[in-house]
C-alpha positions in Angstrom: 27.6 8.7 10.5 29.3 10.9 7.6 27.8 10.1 4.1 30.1 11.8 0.9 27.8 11.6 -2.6 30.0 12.9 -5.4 27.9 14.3 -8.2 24.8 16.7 -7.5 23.4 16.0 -10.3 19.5 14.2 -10.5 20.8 11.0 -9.2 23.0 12.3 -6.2 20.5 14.8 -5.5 17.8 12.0 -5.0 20.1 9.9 -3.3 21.5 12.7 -0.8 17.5 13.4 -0.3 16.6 9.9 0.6 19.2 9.4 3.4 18.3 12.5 5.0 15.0 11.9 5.3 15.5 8.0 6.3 17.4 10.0 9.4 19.9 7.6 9.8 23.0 9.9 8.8 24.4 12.7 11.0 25.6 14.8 8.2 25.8 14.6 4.0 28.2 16.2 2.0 26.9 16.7 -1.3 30.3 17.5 -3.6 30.0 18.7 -7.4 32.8 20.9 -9.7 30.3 22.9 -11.0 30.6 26.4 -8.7 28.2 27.0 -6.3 25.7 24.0 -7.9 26.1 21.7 -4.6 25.6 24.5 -2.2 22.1 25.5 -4.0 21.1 21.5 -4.0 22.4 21.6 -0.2 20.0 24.4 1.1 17.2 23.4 -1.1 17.2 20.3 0.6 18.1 21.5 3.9 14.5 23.7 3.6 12.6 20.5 3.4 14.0 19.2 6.9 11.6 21.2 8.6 8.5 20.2 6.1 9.7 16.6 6.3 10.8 16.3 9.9 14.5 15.0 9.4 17.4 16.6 11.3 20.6 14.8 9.0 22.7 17.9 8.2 23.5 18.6 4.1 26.3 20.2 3.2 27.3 21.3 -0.4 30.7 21.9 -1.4 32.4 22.7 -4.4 35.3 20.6 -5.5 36.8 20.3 -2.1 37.2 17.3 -0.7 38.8 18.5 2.5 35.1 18.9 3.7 34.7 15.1 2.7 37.4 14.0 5.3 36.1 10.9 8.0 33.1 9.8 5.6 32.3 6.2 6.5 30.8 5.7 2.9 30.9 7.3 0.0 29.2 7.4 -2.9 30.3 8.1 -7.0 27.6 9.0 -9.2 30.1 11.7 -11.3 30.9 11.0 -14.8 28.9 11.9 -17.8 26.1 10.0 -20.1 26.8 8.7 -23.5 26.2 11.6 -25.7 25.1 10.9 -29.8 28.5 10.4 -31.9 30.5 9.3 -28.4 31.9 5.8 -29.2 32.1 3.2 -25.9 35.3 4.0 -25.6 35.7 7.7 -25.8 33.0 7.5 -22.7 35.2 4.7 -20.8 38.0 6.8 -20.9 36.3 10.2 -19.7 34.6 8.6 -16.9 37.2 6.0 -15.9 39.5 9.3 -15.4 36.7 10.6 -13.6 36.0 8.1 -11.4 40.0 7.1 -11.0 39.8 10.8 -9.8 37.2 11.0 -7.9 38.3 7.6 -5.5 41.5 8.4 -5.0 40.5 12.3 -3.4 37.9 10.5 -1.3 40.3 8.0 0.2 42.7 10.5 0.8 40.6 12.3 3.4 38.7 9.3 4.8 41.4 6.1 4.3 38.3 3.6 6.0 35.7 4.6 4.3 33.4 2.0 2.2 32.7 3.0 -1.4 29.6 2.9 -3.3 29.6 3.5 -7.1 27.3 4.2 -9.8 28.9 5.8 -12.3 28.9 4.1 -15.8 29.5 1.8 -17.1 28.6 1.1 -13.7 31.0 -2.7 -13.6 33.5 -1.7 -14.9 33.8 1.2 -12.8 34.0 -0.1 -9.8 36.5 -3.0 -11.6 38.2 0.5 -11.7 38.7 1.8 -8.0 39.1 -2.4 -7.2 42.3 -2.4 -9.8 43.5 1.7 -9.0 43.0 1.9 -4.8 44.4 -0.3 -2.1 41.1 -0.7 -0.6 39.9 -4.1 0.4 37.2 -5.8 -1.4 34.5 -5.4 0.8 34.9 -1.9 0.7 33.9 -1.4 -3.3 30.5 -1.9 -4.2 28.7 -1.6 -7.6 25.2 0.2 -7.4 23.0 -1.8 -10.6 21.4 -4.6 -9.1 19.3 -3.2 -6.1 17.7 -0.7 -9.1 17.1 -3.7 -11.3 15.5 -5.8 -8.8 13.5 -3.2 -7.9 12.4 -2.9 -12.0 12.3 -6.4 -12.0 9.4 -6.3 -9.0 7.7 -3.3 -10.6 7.3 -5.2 -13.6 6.2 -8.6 -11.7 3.7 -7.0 -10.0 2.7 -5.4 -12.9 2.1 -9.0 -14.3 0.2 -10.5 -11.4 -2.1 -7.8 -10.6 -0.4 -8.0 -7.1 0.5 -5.1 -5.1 4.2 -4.9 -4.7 4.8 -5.9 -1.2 3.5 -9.4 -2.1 6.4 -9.6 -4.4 10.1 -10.6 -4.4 12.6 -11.1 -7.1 16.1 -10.3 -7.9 18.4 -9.6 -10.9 22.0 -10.3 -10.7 24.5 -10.3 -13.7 25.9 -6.9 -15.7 24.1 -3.4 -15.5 23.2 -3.5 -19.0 20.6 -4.1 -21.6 22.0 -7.0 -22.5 24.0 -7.9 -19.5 21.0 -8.5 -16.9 19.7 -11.9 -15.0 16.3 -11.4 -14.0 16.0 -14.9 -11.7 12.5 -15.4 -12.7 12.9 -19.1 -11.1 13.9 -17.5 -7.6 10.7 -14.6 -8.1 7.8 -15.2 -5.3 4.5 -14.2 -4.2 4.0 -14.4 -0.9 6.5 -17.2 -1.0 4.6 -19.2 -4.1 6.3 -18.8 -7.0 5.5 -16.9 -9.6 5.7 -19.4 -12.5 2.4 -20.8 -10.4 0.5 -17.3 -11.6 1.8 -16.3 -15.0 2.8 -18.2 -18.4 6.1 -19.0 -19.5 5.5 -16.4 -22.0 4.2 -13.7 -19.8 7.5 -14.3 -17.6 10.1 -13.5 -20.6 7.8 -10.4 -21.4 8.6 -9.5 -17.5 12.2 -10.1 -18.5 12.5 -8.4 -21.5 10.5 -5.3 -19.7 13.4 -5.3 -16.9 16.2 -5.5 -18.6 15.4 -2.2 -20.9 13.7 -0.5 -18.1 16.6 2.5 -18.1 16.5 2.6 -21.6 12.2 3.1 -21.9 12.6 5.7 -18.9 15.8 7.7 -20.7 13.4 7.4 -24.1 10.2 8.7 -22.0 12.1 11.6 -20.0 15.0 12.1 -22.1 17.6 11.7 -19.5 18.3 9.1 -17.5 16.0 8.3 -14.1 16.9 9.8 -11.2 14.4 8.6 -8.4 14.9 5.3 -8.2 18.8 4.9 -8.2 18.1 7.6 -5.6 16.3 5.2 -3.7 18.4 2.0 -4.6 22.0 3.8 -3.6 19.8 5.0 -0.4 19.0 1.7 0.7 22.7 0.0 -0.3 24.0 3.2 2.7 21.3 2.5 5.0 22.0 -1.1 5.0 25.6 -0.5 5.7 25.7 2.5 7.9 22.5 0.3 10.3 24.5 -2.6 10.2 21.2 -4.4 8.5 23.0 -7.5 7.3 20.5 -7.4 4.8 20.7 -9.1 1.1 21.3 -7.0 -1.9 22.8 -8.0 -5.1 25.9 -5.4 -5.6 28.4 -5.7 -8.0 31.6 -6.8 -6.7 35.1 -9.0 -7.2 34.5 -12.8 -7.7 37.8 -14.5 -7.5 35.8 -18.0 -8.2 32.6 -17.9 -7.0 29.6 -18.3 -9.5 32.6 -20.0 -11.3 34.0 -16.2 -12.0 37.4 -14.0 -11.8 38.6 -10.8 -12.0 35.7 -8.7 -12.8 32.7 -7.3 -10.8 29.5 -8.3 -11.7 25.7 -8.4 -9.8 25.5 -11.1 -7.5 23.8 -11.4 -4.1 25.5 -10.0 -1.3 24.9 -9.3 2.2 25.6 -5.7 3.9 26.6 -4.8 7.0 28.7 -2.3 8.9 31.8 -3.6 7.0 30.1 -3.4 3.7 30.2 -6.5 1.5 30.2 -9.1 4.5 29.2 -12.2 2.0 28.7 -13.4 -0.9 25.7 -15.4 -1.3 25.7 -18.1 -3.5 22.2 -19.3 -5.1 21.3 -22.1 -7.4 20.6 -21.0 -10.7 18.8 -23.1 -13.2 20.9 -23.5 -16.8 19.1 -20.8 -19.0 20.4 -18.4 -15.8 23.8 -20.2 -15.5 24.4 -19.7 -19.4 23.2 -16.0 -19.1 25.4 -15.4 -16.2 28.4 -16.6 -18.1 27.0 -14.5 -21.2 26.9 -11.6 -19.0 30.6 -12.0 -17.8 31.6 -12.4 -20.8 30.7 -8.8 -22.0 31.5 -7.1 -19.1 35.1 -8.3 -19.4 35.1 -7.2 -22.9 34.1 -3.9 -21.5 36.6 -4.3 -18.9 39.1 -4.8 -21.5 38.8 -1.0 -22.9 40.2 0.3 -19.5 43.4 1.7 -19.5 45.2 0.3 -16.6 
C-alpha cells in the first residue's frame, strides 16, 4: 500500500504522521515545491519510527512526481489560505490551478489511484478534479465532513459532560461557516439521543460552536489547525486502503440523490477498497432538509467562479 500526500505543510505533515504510525501503509511519499522542505519533514518523521514503533517507509520528494508513480491513494492538501485583501476569487483561481495541477501529475504516474482532497475551498475543489480528470466518481473524495463531525462530537460531549466515546454525530452539507449540517436529530449517546440530555437551546449553541470551529482555532493559533484534518484525512486512507467499509460523510458527486446535481457536497458515504462504495441516504427532518438545500445552493455559487 503506496500513500502520495501533496503538500508538507502542517496539515500533510500531520496526515503523513498519522498513517505511519497507524502501520497500515508500506511506504508515504510526502511531495512539496519548496526545495528540500519534504525531505526534512520525511526524516524528521522517519526518526520517530523507532520512538513510536511503526515501520511504514516516508519518503520526501521535491516536485517530482515520478517518485509518486503506483500510489493507490492520494492525497491534495496544496494550495494556499486566504490571505487579507485576497477576494474569493483571486483564491479560486490560484488554488483551482493548483489543484488542476496537482491531479492531473498524480494520475499520470498512478492512472488507478483514488483521490482524496482537502484543499480549499475544499467542494469546489474536488468539483474540480470531478469536471478536469477522467477518473470515475468513486475515485474523488472531499475531505470536510469527517473533521466536522469530529468538531461536532467534541462539542457534544462538551455539552453532556460525557466522555467522547459515548458520543456519535455527524455533519454533512458544505465545508464552510455557513455551509455546514450538524444532524443534531441523528446525534446519540450511547444510542439515546441527545435531545433526551440537553435543551433545544443548548443544541443550536452545539451547532453554532461546530460550524465556526476552524474559524475559533485559525483566530486562537493564527493559522489554520493542523492536527485534526491530520487525523480526519488519516482515517478517510485507512478506511480505504483496510477495506473498512466504514461510514464517513465525504464530499462527493450527487447526480440526484439528497434531491442534488452536479456539485459535491458532505453527505454520508461508505469506504472501502474502491473508495466511495455508497452513498447513504438518511432521513433528515425539514430545518436539515432546508439547510441542505441552503448549503447547495452556495456551494454552487462558489462552483460558479471556476473557470472550466
Amino acid at each position: 500500500m503506496k500513500v502520495t500526500v501533496v503538500g508538507a505543510g502542517a496539515v500533510g505533515a500531520s496526515c503523513a504522521e498519522y498513517i505511519a504510525i497507524k502501520n497500515f501503509a508500506s511506504e508515504v511519499v510526502l511531495l512539496d515545491i519548496k526545495e528540500g522542505y519534504a525531505e526534512g519533514k520525511a526524516m524528521d518523521l522517519m526518526q520517530c519510527a523507532s520512538l513510536n514503533g511503526f515501520d511504514t517507509k516516508i519518503t520526501g520528494i521535491t516536485n517530482d512526481y515520478s517518485k509518486t508513480a503506483n500510489s493507490d491513494i492520494c492525497v491534495i492538501t496544496s494550495g494556499i489560505p486566504r490571505k487579507p485583501g485576497m477576494t474569493r476569487e483571486e483564491l479560486i483561481g490560484i488554488n483551482a490551478g493548483i489543484v488542476k495541477s496537482v491531479s492531473s501529475s498524480l494520475i499520470e504516474h498512478s492512472p488507478n489511484t483514488i483521490i482524496i482532497v482537502v484543499s480549499n475551498p475544499m467542494d469546489t475543489m474536488t468539483y474540480l478534479v470531478h469536471k478536469t480528470t477522467d477518473l470515475p466518481k468513486n475515485r474523488i473524495i472531499g475531505m470536510g465532513g469527517a473533521l466536522d463531525s469530529a468538531r461536532f462530537k467534541y462539542r457534544l460531549a462538551e455539552a453532556l459532560g460525557a466522555p467522547i466515546s459515548d458520543v456519535d454525530g455527524m455533519v454533512i452539507g458544505g465545508h464552510s461557516d455557513t455551509g455546514m449540517v450538524p444532524l443534531t436529530s441523528h446525534a446519540t449517546r450511547n444510542s439515546v439521543k441527545v435531545s433526551e440530555f440537553l435543551s433545544d437551546d443548548r443544541l443550536n449553541q452545539v451547532k453554532e460552536d461546530t460550524k465556526v470551529g476552524g474559524a475559533t482555532l485559525t483566530k486562537l493559533l493564527g493559522t489554520s489547525a493542523w492536527y485534526a484534518p491530520g487525523a480526519a484525512v488519516s482515517g478517510l486512507v485507512q478506511a480505504i486502503a483496510c477495506d473498512q467499509k466504514k461510514m464517513f460523510p465525504c464530499s462527493t458527486l450527487l447526480e440526484g440523490e439528497y434531491g442534488l446535481s452536479d456539485l459535491c457536497i458532505g453527505v454520508p458515504v461508505i469506504l472501502g477498497e474502491n473508495g466511495i462504495e455508497k452513498i447513504v441516504d438518511i432521513p433528515l427532518s425539514d430545518a436539515e432538509k432546508t439547510h441542505m438545500q441552503q448549503s447547495a445552493e452556495g456551494v454552487k455559487k462558489t462552483n460558479g467562479l471556476l473557470e472550466l
